[in-house]
C-alpha positions as MATLAB code, in Angstrom:
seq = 'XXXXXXXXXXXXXXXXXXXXXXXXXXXXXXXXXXXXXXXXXXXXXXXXXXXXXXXXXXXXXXXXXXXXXXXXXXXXXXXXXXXXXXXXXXXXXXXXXXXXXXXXXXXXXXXXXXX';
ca = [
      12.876   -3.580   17.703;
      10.154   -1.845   20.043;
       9.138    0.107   22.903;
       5.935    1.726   24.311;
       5.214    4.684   25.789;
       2.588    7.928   25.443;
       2.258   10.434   22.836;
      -0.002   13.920   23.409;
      -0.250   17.336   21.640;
      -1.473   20.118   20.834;
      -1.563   23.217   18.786;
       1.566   22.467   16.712;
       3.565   20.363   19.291;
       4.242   17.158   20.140;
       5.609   14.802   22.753;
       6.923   11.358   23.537;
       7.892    9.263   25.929;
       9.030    5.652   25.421;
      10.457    2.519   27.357;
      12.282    0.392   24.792;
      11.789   -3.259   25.608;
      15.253   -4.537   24.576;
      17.182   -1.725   26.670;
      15.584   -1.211   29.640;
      16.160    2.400   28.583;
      13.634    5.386   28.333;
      13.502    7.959   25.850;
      11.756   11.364   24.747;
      11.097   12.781   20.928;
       9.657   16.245   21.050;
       8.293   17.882   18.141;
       6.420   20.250   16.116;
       3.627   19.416   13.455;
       3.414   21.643    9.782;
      -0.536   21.822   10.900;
      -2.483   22.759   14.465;
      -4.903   19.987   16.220;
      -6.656   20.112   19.192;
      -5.474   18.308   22.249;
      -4.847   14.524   21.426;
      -3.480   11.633   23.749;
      -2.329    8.028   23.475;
      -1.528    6.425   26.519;
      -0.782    2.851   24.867;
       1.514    3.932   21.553;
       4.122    1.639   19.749;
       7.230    2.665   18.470;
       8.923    0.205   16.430;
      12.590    1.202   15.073;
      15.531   -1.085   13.613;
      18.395    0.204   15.988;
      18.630    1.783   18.897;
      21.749    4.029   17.913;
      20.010    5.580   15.303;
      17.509    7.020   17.785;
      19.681   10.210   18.050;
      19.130   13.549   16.428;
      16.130   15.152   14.419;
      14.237   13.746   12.199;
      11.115   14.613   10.019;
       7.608   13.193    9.225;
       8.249   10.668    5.747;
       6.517   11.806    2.949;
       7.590    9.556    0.136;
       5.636    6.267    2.072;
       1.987    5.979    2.892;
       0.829    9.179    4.358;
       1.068   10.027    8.475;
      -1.750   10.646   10.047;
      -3.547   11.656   13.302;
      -7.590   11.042   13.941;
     -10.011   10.427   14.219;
      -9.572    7.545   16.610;
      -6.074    6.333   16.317;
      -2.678    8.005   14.664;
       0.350    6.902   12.716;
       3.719    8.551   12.198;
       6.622    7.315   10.517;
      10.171    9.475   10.623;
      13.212    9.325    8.693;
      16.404   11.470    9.072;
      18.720   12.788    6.795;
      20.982    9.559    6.076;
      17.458    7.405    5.675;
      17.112    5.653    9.185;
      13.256    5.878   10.067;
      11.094    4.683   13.127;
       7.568    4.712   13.120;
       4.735    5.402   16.020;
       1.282    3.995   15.868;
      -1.450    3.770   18.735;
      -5.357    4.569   19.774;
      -6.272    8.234   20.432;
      -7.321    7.853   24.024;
     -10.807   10.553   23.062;
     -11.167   10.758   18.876;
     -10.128   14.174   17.854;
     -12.898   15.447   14.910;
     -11.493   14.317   11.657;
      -8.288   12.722   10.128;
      -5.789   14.781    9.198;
      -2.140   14.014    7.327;
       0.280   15.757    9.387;
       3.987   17.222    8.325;
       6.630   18.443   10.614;
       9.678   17.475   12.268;
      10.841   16.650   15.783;
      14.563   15.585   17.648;
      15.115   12.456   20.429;
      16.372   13.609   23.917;
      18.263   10.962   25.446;
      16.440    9.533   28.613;
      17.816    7.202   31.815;
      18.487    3.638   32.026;
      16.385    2.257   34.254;
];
């Protein structure tokens, strides 16, 4: 399953907001990244998820897969939580930030509205 939505930071912190295509629901993930970045956007982000019920709770950046990233001109996160459901977000950086970096942290889903 999928959505779309906008991701931006900076410093350590994160945010998200989705639509999920199936639902006609929106959600929000906030977080916090290990590392510091300057400001980054992405206005046109994928999330892509295998059920919406397991969007609940915290979850932390994977670090047993291939390694999540942000920069220079696009980033890729994948999550998992502590009984192994993941989701993963992937889009363009709307301006490239100066380098690639792998990114650690950890971040929790706040329930939005139904549309």
């Amino acid at each position: 399953m999928s959505g779309t939505g906008e991701i931006s930071g900076e410093g350590k912190s994160f945010d998200c907001d989705f639509s999920l295509l199936d639902l006609e629901s929106r959600l929000k993930f906030r977080g916090n990244f290990d590392q510091s970045f300057e400001r980054w956007q992405s206005d046109q982000c994928l999330l892509k998820y295998e059920n919406f019920h397991e969007l609940v709770g915290t979850y932390v950046i994977d670090t047993e897969g291939a390694p999540s990233y942000i920069g220079d001109g696009d980033l890729r996160l994948l999550f998992v939580n502590h009984a192994g459901d993941t989701f993963e977000i992937m889009g363009s950086l709307k301006d490239p930030i100066s380098e690639r970096a792998t990114v650690t942290g950890q971040g929790v889903w706040i329930k939005g509205s139904l549309d």
